[in-house]
N, CA, C and O atoms as CSV, one atom per row, in Angstrom:
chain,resi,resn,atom,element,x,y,z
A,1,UNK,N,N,11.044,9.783,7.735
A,1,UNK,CA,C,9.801,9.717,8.438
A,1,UNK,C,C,9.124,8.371,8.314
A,1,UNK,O,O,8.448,7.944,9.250
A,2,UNK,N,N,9.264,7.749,7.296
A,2,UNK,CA,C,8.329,6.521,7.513
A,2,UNK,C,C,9.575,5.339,7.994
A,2,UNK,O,O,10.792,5.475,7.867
A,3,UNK,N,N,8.873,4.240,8.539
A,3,UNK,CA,C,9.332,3.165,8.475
A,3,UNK,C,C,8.429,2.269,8.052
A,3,UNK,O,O,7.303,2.099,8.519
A,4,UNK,N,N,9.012,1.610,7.024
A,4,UNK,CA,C,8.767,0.150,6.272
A,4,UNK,C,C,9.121,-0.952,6.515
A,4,UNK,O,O,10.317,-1.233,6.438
A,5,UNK,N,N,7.819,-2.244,7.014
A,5,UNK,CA,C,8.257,-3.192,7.005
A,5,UNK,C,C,7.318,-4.097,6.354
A,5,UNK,O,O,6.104,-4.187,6.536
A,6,UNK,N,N,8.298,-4.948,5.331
A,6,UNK,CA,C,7.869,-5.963,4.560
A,6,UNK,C,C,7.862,-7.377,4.890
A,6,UNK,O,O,8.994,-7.774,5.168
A,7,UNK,N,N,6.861,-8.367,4.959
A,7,UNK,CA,C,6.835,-9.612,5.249
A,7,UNK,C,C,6.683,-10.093,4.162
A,7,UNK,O,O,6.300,-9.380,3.234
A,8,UNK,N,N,6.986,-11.656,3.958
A,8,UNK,CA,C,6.984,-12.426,2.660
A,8,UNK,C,C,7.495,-13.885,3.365
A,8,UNK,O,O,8.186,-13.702,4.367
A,9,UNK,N,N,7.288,-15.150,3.037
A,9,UNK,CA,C,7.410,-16.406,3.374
A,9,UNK,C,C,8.738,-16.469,3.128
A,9,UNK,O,O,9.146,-15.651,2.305
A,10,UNK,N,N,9.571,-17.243,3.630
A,10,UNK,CA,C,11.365,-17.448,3.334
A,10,UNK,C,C,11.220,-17.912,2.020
A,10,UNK,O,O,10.142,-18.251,1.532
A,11,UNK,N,N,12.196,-17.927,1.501
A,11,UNK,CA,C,12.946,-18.604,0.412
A,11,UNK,C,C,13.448,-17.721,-1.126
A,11,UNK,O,O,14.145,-17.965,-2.112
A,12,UNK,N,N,12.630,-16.613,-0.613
A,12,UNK,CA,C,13.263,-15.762,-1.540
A,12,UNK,C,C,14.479,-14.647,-1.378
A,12,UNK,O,O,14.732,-13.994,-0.365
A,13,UNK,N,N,15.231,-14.606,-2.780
A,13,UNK,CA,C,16.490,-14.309,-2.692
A,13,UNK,C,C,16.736,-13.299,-1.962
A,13,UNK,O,O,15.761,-12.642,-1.598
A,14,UNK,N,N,18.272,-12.817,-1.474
A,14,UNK,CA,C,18.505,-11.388,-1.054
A,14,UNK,C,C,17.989,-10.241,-2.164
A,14,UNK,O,O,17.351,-9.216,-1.923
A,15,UNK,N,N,18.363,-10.629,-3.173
A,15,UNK,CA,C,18.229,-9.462,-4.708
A,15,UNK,C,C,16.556,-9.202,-4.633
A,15,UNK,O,O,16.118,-8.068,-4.823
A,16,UNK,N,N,15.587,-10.428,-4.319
A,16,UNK,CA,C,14.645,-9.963,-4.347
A,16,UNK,C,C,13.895,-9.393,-3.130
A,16,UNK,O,O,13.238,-8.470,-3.612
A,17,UNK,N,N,13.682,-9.440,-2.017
A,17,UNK,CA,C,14.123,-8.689,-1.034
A,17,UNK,C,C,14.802,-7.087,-1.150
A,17,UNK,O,O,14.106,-6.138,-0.789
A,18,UNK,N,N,15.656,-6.946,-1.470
A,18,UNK,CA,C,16.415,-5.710,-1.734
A,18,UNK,C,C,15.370,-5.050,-2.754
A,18,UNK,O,O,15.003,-3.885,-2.600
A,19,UNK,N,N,14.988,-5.721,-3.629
A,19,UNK,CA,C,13.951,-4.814,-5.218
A,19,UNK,C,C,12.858,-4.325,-4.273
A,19,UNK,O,O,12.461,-3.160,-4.258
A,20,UNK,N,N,12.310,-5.488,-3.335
A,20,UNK,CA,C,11.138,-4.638,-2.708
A,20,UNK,C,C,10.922,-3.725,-2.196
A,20,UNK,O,O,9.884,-3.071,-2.304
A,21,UNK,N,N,12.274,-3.371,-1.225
A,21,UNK,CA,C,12.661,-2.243,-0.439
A,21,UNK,C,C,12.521,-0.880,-1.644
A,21,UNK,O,O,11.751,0.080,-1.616
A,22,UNK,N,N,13.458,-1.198,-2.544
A,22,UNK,CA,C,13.827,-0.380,-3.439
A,22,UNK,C,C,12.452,0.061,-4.063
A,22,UNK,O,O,12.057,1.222,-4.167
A,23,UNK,N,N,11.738,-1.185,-4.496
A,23,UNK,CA,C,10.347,-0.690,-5.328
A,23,UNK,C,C,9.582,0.708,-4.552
A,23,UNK,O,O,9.475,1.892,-4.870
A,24,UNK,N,N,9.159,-0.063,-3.455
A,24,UNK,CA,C,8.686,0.732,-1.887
A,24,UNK,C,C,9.048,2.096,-1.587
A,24,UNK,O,O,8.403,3.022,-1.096
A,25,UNK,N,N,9.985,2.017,-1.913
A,25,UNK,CA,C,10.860,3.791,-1.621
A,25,UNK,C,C,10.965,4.486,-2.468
A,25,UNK,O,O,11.551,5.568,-2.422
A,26,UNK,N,N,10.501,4.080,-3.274
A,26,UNK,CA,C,10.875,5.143,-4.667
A,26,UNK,C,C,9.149,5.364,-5.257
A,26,UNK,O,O,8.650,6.113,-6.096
A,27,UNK,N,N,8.594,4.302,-4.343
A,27,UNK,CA,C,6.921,5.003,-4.513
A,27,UNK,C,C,6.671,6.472,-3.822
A,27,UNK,O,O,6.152,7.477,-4.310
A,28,UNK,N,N,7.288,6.217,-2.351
A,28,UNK,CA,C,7.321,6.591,-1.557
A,28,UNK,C,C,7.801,8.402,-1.556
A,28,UNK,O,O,7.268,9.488,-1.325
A,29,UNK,N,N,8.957,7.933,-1.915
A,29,UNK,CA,C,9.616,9.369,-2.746
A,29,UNK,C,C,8.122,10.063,-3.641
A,29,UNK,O,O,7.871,11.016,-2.904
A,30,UNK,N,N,7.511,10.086,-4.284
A,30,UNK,CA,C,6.366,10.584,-5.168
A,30,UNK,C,C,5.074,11.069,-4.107
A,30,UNK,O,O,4.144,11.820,-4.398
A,31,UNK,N,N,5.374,10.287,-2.598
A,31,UNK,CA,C,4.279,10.814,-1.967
A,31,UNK,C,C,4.790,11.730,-1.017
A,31,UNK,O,O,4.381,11.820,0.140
A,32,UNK,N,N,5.823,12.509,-1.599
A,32,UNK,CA,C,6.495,13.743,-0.596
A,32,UNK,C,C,7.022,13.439,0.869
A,32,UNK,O,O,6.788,14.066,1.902
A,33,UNK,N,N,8.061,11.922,0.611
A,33,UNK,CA,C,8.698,11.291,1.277
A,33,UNK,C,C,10.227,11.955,1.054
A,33,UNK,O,O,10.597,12.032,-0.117
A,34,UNK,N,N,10.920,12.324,1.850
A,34,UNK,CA,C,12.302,13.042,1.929
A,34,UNK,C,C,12.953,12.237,1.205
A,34,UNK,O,O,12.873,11.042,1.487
A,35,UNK,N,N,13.737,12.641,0.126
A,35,UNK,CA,C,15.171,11.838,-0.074
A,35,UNK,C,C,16.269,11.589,1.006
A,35,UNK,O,O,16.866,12.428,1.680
A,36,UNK,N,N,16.396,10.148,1.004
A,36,UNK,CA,C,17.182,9.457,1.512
A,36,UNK,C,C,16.613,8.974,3.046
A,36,UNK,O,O,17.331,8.372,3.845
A,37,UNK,N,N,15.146,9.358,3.324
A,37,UNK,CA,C,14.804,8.773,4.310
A,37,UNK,C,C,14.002,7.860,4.144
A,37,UNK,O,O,12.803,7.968,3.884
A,38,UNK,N,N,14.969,6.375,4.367
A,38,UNK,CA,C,14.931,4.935,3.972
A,38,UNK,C,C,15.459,4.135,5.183
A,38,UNK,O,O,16.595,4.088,5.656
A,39,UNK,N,N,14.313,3.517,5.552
A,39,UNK,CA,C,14.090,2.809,6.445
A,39,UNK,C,C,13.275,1.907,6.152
A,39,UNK,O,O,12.097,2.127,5.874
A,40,UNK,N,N,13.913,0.573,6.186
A,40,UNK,CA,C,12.861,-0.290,5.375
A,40,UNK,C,C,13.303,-1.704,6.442
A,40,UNK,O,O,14.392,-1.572,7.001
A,41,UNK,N,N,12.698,-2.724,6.675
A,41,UNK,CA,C,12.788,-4.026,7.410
A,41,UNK,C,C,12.237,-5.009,6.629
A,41,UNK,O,O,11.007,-5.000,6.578
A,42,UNK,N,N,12.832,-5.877,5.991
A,42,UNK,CA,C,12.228,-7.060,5.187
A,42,UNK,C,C,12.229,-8.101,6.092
A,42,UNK,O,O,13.148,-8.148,6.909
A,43,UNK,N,N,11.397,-8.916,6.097
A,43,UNK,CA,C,11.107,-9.729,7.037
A,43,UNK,C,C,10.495,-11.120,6.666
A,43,UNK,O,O,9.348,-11.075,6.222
A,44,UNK,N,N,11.060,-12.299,6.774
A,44,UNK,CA,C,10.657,-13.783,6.315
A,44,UNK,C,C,10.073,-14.636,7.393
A,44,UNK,O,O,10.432,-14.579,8.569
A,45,UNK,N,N,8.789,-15.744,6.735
A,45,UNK,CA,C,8.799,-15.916,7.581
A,45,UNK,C,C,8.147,-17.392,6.811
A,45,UNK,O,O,7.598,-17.442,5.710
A,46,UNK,N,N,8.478,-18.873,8.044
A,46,UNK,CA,C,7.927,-20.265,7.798
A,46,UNK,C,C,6.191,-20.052,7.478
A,46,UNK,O,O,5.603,-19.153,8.078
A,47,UNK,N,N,5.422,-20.963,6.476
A,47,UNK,CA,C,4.480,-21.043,5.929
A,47,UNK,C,C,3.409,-20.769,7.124
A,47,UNK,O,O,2.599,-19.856,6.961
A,48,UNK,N,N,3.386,-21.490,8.247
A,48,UNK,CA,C,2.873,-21.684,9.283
A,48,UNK,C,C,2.479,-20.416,10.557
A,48,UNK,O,O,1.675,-20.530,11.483
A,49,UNK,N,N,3.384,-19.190,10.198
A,49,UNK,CA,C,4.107,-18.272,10.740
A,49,UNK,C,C,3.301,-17.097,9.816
A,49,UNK,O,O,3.038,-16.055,10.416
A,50,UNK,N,N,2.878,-17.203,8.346
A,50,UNK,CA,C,2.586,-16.556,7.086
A,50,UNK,C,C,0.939,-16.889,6.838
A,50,UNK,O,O,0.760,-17.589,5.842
A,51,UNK,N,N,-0.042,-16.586,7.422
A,51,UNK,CA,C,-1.572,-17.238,7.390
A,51,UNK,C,C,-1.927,-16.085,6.987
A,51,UNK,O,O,-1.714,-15.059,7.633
A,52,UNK,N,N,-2.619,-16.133,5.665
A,52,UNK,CA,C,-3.757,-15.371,4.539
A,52,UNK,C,C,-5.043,-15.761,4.112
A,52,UNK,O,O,-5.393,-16.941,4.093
A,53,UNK,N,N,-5.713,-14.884,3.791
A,53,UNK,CA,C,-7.068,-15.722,3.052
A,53,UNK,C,C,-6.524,-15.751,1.809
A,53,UNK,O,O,-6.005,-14.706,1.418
A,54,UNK,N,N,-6.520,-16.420,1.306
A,54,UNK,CA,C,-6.317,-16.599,-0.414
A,54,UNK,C,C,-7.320,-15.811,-1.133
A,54,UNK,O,O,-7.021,-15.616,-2.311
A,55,UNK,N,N,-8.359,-15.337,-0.767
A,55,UNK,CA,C,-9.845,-14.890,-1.770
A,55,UNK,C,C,-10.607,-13.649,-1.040
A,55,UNK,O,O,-11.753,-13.222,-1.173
A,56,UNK,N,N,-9.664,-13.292,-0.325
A,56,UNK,CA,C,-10.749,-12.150,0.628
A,56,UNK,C,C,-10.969,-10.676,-0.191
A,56,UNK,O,O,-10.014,-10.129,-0.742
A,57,UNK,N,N,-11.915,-10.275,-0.202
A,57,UNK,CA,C,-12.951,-9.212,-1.315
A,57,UNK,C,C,-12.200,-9.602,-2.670
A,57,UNK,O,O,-11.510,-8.858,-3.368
A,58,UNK,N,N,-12.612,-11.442,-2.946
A,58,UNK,CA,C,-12.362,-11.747,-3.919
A,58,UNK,C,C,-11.286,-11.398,-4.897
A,58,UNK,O,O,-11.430,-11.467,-6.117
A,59,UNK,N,N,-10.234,-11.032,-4.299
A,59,UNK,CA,C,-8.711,-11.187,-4.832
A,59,UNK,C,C,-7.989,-12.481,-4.478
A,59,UNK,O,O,-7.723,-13.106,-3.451
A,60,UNK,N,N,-7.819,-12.587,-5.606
A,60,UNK,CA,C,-6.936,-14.230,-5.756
A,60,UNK,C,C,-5.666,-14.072,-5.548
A,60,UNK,O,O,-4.912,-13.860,-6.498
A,61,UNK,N,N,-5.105,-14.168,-3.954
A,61,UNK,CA,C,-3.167,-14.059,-3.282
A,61,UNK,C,C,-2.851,-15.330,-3.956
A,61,UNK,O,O,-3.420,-15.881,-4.899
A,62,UNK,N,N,-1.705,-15.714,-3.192
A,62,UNK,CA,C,-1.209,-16.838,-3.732
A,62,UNK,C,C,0.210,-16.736,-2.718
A,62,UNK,O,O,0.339,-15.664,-2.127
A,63,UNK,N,N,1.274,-17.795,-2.490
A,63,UNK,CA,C,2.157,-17.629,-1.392
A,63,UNK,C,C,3.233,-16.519,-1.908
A,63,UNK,O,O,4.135,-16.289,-1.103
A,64,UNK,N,N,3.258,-15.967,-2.848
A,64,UNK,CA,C,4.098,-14.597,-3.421
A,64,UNK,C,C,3.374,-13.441,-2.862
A,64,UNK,O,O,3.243,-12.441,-3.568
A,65,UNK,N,N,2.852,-13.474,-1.574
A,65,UNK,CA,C,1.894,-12.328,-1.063
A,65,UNK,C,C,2.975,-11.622,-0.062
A,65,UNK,O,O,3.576,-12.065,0.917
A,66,UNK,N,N,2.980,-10.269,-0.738
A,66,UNK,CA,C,3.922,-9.083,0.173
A,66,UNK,C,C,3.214,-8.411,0.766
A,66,UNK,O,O,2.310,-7.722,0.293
A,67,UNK,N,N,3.539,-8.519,1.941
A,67,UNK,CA,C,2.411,-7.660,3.111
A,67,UNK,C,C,3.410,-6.635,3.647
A,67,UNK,O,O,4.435,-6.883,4.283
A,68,UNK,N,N,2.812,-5.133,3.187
A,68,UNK,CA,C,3.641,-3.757,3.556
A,68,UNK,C,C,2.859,-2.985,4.500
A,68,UNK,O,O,1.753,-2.498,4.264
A,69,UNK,N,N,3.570,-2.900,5.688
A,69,UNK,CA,C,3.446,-1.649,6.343
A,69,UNK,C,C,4.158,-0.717,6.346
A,69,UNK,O,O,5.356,-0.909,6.555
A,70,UNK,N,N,3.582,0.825,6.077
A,70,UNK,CA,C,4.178,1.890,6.039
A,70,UNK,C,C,3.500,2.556,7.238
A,70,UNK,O,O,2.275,2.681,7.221
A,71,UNK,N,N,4.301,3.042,8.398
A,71,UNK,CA,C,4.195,3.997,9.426
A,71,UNK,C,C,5.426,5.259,9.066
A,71,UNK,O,O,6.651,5.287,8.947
A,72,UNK,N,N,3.879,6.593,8.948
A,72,UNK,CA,C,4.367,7.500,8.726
A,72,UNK,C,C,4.016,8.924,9.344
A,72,UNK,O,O,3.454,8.946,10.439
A,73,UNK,N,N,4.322,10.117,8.691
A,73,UNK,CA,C,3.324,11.177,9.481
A,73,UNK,C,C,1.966,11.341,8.936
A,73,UNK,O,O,1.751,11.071,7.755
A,74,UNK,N,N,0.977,11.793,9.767
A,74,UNK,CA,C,-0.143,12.080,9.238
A,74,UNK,C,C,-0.525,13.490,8.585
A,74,UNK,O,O,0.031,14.567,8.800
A,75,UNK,N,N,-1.790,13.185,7.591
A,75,UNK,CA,C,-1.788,14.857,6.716
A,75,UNK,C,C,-1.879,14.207,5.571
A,75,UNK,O,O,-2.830,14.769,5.029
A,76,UNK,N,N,-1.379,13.114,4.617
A,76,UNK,CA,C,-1.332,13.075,3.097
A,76,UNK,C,C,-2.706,12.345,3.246
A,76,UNK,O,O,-3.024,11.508,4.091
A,77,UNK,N,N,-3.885,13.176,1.602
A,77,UNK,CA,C,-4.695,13.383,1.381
A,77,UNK,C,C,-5.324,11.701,1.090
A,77,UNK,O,O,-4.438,10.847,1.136
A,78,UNK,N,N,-6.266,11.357,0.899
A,78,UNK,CA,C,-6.690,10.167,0.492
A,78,UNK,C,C,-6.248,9.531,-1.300
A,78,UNK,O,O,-6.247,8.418,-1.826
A,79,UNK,N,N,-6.017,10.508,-1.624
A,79,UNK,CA,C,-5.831,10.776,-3.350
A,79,UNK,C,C,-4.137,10.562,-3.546
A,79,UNK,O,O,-3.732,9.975,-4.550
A,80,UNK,N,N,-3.146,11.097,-2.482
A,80,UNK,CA,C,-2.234,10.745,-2.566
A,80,UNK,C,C,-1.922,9.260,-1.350
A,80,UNK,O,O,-0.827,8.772,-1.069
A,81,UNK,N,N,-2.852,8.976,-1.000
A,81,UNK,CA,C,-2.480,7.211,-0.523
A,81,UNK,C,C,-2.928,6.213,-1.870
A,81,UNK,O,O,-2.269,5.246,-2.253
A,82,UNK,N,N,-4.248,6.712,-2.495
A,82,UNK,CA,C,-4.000,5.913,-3.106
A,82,UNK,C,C,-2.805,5.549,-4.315
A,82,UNK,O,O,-2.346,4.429,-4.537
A,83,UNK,N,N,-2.403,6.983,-5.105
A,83,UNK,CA,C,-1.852,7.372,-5.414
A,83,UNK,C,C,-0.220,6.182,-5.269
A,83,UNK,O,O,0.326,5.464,-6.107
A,84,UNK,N,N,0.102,6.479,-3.758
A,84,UNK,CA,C,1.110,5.643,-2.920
A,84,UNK,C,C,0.305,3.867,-3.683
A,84,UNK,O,O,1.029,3.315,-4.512
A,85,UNK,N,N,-0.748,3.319,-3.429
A,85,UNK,CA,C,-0.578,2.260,-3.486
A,85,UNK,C,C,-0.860,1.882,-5.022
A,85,UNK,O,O,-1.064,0.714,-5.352
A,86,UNK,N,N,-0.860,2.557,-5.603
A,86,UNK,CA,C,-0.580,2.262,-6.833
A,86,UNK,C,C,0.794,2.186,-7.663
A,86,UNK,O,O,1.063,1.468,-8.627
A,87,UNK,N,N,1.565,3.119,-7.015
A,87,UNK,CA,C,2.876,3.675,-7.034
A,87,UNK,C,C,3.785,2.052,-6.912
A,87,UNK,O,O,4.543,1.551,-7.743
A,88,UNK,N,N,3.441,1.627,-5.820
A,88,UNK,CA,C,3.630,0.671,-5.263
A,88,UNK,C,C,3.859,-0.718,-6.059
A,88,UNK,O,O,4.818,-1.463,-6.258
A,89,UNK,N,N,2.318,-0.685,-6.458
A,89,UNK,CA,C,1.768,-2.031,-7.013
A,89,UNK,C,C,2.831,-2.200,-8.330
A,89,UNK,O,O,3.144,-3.302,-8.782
A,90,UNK,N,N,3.298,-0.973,-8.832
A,90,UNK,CA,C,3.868,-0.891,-10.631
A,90,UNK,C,C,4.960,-0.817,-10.371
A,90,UNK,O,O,5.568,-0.718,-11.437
A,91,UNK,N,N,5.756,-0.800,-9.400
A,91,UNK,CA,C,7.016,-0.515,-8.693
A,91,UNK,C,C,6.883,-1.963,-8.747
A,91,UNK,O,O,7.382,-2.494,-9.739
A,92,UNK,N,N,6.057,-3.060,-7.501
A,92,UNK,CA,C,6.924,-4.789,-7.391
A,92,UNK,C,C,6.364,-5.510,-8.521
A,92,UNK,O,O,6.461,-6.737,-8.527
A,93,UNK,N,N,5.724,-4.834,-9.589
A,93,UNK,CA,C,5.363,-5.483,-10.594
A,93,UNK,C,C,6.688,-5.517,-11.868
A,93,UNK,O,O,7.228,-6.422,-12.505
A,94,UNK,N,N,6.814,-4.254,-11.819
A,94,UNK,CA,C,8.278,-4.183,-12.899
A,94,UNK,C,C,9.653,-5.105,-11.988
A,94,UNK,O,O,10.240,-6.024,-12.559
A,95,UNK,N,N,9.966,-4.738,-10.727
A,95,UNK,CA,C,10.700,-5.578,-9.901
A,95,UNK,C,C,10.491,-5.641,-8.457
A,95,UNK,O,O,10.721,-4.779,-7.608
A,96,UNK,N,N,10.156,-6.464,-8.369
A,96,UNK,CA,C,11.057,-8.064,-8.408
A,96,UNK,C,C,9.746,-8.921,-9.377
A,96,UNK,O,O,9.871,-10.140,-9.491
A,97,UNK,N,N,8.328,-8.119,-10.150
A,97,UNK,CA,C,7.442,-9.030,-10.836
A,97,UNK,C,C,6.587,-10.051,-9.727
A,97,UNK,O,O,6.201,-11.220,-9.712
A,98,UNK,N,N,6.538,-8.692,-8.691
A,98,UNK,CA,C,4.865,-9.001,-7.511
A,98,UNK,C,C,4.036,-9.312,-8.133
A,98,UNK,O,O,4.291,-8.657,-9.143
A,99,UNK,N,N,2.377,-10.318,-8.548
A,99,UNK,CA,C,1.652,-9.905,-9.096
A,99,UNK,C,C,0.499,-8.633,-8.050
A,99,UNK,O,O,-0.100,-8.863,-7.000
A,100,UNK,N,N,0.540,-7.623,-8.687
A,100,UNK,CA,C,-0.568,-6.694,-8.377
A,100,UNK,C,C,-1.737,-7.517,-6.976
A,100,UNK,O,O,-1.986,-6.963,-5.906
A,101,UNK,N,N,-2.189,-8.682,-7.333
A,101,UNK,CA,C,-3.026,-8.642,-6.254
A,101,UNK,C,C,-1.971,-9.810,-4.963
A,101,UNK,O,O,-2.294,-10.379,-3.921
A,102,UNK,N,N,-1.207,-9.758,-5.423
A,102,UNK,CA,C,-0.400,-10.307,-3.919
A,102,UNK,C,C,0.435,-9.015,-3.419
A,102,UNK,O,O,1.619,-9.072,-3.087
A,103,UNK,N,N,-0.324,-7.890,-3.415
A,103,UNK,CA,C,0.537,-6.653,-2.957
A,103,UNK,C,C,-0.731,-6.096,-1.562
A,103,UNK,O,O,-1.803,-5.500,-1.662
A,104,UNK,N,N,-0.201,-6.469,-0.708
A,104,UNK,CA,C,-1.324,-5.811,0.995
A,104,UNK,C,C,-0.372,-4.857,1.340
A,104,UNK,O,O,0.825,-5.111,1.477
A,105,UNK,N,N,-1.016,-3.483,1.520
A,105,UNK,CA,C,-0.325,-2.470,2.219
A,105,UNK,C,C,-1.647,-1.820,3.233
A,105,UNK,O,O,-2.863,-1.710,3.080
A,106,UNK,N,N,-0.939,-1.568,4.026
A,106,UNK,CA,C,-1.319,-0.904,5.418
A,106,UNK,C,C,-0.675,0.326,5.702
A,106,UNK,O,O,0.553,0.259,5.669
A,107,UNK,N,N,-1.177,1.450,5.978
A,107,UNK,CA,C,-0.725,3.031,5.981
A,107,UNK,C,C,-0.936,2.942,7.669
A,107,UNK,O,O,-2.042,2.774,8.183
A,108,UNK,N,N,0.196,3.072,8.354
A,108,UNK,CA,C,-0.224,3.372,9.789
A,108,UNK,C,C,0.308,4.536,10.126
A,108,UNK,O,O,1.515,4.736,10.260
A,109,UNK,N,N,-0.906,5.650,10.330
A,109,UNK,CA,C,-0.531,7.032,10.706
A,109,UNK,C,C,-0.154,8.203,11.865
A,109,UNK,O,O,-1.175,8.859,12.071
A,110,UNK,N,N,0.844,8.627,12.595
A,110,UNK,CA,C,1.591,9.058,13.103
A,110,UNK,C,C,1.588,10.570,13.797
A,110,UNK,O,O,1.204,11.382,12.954
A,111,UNK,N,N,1.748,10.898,14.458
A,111,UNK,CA,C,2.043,12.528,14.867
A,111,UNK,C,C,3.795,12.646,14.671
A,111,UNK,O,O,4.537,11.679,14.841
A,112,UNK,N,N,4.195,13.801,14.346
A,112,UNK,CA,C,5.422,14.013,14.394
A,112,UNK,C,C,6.184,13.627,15.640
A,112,UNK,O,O,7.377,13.325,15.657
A,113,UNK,N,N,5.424,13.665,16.617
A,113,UNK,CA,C,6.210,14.460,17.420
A,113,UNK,C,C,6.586,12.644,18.118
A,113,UNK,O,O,7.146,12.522,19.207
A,114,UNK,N,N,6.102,11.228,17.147
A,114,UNK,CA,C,6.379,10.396,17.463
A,114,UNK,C,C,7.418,9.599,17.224
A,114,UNK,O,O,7.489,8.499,17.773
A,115,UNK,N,N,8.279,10.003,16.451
A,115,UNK,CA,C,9.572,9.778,15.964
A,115,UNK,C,C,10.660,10.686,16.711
A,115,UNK,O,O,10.616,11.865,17.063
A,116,UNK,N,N,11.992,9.374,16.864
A,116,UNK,CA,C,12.944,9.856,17.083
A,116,UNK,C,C,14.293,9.432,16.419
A,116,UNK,O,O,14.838,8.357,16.669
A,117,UNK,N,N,14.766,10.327,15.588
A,117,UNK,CA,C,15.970,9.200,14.513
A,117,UNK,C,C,17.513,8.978,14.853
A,117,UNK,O,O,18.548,8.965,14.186
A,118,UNK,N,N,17.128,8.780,16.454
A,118,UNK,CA,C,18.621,8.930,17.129
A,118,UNK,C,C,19.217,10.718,18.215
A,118,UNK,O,O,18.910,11.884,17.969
A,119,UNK,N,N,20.105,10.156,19.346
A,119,UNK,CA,C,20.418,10.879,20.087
A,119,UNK,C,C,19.400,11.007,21.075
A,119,UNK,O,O,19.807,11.436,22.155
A,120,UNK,N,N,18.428,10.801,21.010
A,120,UNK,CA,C,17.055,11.065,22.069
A,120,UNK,C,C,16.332,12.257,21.844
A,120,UNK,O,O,15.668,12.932,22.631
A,121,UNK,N,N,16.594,12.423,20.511
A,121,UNK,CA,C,15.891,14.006,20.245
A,121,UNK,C,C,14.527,13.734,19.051
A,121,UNK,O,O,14.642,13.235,17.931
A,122,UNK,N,N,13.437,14.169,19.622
A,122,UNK,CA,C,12.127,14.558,18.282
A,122,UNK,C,C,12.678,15.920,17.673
A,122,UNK,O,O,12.622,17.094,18.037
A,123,UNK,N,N,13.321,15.147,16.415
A,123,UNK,CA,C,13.870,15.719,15.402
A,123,UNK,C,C,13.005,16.569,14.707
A,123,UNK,O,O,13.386,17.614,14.181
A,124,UNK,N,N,11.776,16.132,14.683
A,124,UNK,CA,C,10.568,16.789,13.891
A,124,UNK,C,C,10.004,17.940,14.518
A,124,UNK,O,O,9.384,18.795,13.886
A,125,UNK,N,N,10.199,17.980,15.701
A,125,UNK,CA,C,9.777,18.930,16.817
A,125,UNK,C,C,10.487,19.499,17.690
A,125,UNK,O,O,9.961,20.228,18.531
A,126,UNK,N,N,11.428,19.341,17.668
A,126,UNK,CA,C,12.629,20.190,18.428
A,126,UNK,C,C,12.723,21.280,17.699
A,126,UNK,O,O,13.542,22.151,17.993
């Protein structure tokens, strides 16, 4: 059900890249995310291409800033998003060693009946 996509400036490795995905999904899993539904898009991009505030509601980013969108179904409670972005934060902190405030996530929320995971069928609603 969800799809994940991660942005981050080039130059970092495949391995780290891959941890993020990994961090991400295994938060994800805890917020009554299906096993094995992993769908994730890492995505790089030139400095110029990558524009942040460095200080906005006074959190100090820095160019190690991972910007996550998760589009998913709607229904999970406010307690389990935050829940999710905490999940999150201790997930790219152990790996790949995100710091906590270069972690932006965005929850973009969904009707079932807006997914299709192949064949042309709403799997969720068929």
């Amino acid at each position: 059900m969800p799809l994940v996509r991660i942005e981050v400036l080039k130059g970092k490795s495949a391995s780290y890249r891959q941890q993020l995905g990994q961090a991400v999904y295994e938060a994800m899993l805890g917020a009554n995310v299906p096993l094995n539904d992993r769908f994730v898009v890492v995505s790089e991009h030139d400095i110029v291409n990558f524009q942040f505030d460095s200080t906005y509601l006074g959190i100090e980013r820095d160019e190690d800033l991972v910007m996550i969108q998760i589009t998913w179904n709607e229904g999970r409670t406010t307690e389990q998003k935050k829940a999710l972005y905490l999940a999150i934060c201790d997930g790219l902190a152990k790996s790949p060693g995100v710091k906590p405030e270069n972690v932006l996530i965005n929850l973009v929320e969904v009707k079932k009946e807006n997914w299709s995971y192949g064949h042309g069928i709403a799997q969720y609603v068929s």
